[in-house]
N, C-alpha and C positions, 0 to 999 in steps of 0.2 A: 260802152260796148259797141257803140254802133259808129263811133268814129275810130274802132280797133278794127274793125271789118273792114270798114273803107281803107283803112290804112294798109292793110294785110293784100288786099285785094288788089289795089294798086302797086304792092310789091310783085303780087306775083304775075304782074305784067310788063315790069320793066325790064326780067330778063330776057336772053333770045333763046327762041325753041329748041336749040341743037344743041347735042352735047358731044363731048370729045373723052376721052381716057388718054390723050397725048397727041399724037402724029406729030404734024407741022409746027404745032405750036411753039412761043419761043419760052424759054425759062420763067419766064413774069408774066407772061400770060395766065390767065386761070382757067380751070375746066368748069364749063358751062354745062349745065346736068338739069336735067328735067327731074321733077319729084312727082309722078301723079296724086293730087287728091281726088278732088269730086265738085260735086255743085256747091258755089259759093251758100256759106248761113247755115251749112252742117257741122257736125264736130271733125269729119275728116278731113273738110278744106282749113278750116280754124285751125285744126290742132299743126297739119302739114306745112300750112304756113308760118304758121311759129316757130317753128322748129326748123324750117330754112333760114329764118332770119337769126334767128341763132346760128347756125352752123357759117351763114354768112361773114359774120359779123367778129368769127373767132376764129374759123380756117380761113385764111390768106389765098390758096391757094385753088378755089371754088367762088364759084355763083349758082347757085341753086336756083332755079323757077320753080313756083309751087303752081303744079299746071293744074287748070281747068279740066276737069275730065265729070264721064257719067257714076265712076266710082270704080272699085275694087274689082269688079269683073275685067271693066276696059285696061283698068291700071295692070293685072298681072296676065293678061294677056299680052298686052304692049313690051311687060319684063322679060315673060318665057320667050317671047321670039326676038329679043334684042334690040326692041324699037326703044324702051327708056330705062334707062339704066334702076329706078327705084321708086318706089311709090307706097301708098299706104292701102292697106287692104285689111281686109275684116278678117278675123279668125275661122271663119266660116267656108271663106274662099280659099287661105292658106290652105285647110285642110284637105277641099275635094282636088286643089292644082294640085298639090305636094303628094297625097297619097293616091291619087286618079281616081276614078269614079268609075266602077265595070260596068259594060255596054255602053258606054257612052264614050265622044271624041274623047274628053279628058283623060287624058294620061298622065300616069304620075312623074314629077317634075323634082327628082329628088337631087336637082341644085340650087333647090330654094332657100336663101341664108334670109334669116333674121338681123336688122342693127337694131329695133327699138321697138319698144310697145306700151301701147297706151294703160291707164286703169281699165277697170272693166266695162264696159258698157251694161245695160240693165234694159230689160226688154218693157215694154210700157204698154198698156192702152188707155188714150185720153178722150174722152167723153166733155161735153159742155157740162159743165156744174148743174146746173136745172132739167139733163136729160132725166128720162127711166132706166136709165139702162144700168143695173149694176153690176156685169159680168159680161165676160166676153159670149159667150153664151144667147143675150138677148142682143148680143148686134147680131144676130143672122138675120140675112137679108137686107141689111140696113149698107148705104153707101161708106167705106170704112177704105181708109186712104192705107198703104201697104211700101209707099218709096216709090221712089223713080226706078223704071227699071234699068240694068245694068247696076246700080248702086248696090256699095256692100249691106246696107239696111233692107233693101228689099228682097236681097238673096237669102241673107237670114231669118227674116221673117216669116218669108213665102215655107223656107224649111221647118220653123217653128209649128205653122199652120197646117204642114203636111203632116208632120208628128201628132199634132192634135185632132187632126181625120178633119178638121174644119179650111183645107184646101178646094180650090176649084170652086162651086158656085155659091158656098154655105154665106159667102160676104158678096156684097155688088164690088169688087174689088175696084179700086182707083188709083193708079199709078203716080203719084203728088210726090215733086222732092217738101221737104220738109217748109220751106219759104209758100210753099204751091198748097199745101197742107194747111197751114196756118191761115191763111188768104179764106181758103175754103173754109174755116172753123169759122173764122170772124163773120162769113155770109151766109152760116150755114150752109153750106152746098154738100156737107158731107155732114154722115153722123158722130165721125170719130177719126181715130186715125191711131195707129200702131206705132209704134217705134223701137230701134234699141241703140243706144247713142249714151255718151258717157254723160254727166253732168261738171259745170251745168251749163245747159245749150239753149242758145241767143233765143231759137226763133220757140222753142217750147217756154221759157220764162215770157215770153211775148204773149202766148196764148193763156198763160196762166192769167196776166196782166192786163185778157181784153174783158171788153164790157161784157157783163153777166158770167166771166170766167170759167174755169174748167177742174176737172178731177180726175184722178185716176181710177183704174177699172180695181178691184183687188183680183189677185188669184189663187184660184183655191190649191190647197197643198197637193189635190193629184194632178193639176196643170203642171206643177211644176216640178213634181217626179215625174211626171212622164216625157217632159221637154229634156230633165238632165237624164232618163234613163237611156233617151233615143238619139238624143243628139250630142259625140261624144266629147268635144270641144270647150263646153260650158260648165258652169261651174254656177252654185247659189250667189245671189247677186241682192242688196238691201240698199234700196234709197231710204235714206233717213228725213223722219218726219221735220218741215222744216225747209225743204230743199226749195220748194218754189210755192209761191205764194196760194194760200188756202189749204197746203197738205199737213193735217192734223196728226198723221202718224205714220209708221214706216213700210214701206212697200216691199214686200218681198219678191221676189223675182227668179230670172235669171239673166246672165250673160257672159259675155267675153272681151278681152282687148283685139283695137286694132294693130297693126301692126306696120312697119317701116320695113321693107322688103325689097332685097336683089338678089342676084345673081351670085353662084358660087366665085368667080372672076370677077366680081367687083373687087378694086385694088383694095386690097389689106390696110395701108398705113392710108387711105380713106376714110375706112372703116372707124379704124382705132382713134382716127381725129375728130370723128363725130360723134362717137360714143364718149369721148372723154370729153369733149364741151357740152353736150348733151347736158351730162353729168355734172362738171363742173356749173355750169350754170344754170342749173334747173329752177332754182327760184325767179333767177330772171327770164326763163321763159315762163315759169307760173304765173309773171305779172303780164305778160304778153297778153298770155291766152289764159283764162281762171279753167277749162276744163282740160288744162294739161297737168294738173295734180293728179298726184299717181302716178307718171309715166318716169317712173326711177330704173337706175340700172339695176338694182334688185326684183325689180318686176321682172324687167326685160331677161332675165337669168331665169325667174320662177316659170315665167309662164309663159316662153316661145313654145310655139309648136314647130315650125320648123326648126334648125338647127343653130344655132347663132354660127354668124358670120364670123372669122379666123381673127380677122380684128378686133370683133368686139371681147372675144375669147382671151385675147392678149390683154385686153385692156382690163377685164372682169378679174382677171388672174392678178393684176399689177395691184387692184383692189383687194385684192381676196376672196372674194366670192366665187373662184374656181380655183382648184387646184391644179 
């Protein structure tokens, strides 16, 4: 796994930052496109960058960068105003850019297209094995790590936490990417830390794996009605007992997929070429990256929130799964 990272990592810095949809360029040229993810050791750089190298490796006519970014906020910002043509962003974020968010800048931005999207993510909190703490409930007050900010996992969660009235001072909040989280588990410097990330993911198998090890929180069944009653995006969500080292039974939850996102004007026969290798070769990105299972074009049909992209619509229809 950790020589897949390196490897992933050092791809997504061999291409150049600029992208083009044509101009100058000559016929055998390829267009050079930015893909926003996030901080390297997340499921959104991992997964983003797999899926570059795929799209690399089968369209001829592309070079994808899987860029370094702070995550889904910086990512579709960057999109709505024309700075990078696509990137990946959380269900969470689609929804408040795509529908806007009244009183607030956010406007709704309804030429948000959909090409891809991930399984679900599944919202967490992990505790050290040997704490007290059996519910989210007894970390109040207690140091509890929430995401870097700007990242699509801290926006979601921050909302999660607002839905449950336990936003604002109920945690000592900590702003940790996931790599910064774990660091902190291993030296205790925190009591816990939140998450919602698909599985299974590098740097949470790593926590599981360190010395004296860790567990999950359970949630009680009105946690999570009132997360799916308030927040309209999400759906029930079950890590299965089994997933990472010490979990004796299955976690119920919630969450959402992330999602591969551009512009209405993103070219079509782009579209349609990424979806179909996508598609075509989704086993071999499954061995890339192990938490790209799940990310089928049957998902990507079921469960966009924005609208899927013209291309991908053509190619879904070529499948069957639209008419």
């Amino acid at each position: 796994m950790k020589k897949m990272r390196k490897c992933l990592f050092a791809a997504c810095l061999m291409a150049a930052s600029v992208f083009s949809f044509g101009g100058n360029a000559g016929a055998a040229e390829k267009r050079e496109l930015m893909m926003g993810t996030a901080t390297t050791g997340g499921f959104t750089y991992i997964w983003g960058a797999a899926a570059a190298q795929i799209i690399n490796k089968y369209v001829p006519s592309v070079n994808i960068t899987a860029q370094i970014t702070t995550g889904g906020n910086e990512n579709i910002i960057r999109i709505v105003a024309g700075e990078m043509p696509m990137g990946v962003v959380g269900s969470n974020i689609i929804q408040s850019f795509y529908d806007g968010i009244s009183g607030t800048k956010i406007k709704a931005h309804k030429n948000l297209r959909t090409i891809w999207v991930s399984k679900s993510t599944i919202f967490s909190a992990i505790v050290h094995k040997d704490s007290p703490y059996q519910s989210i409930n007894d970390l109040k007050g207690k140091k509890v790590s929430i995401g870097n900010k700007g990242g699509s996992a801290y926006d979601s969660i921050s909302a999660f936490l607002k839905a449950l009235g336990k936003d604002g001072n109920y945690y000592k909040l900590q702003f940790l990417t996931m790599n910064e989280s774990l660091d902190a588990m291993r030296t205790h410097n925190i009591d816990g830390f939140f998450t919602n990330t698909s599985d299974p993911h590098t740097a949470m198998t790593e926590v599981f794996n360190m010395p004296g090890g860790a567990r999950f929180l359970d949630f009680e069944p009105e946690v999570i009605d009132t997360l799916l009653k308030e927040i309209p995006y999400l759906k029930p969500a079950v890590r299965p007992a089994g997933t990472y080292k010490g979990q004796t039974k299955d976690l119920h939850s919630v969450g959402s997929p992330y999602v591969l996102v551009v512009n209405k004007d993103f070219p079509e026969d782009l579209a349609y070429q990424i979806a179909k290798v996508l598609d075509e070769n989704y086993d071999e990105w499954v061995n890339i990256a192990a938490n790209v299972k799940g990310s089928t074009l049957e998902a990507t049909v079921k469960n966009a929130y924005a609208p899927l992209h013209s291309g991908v619509v053509k190619y879904a229809k070529e499948k069957g799964l639209l008419k």
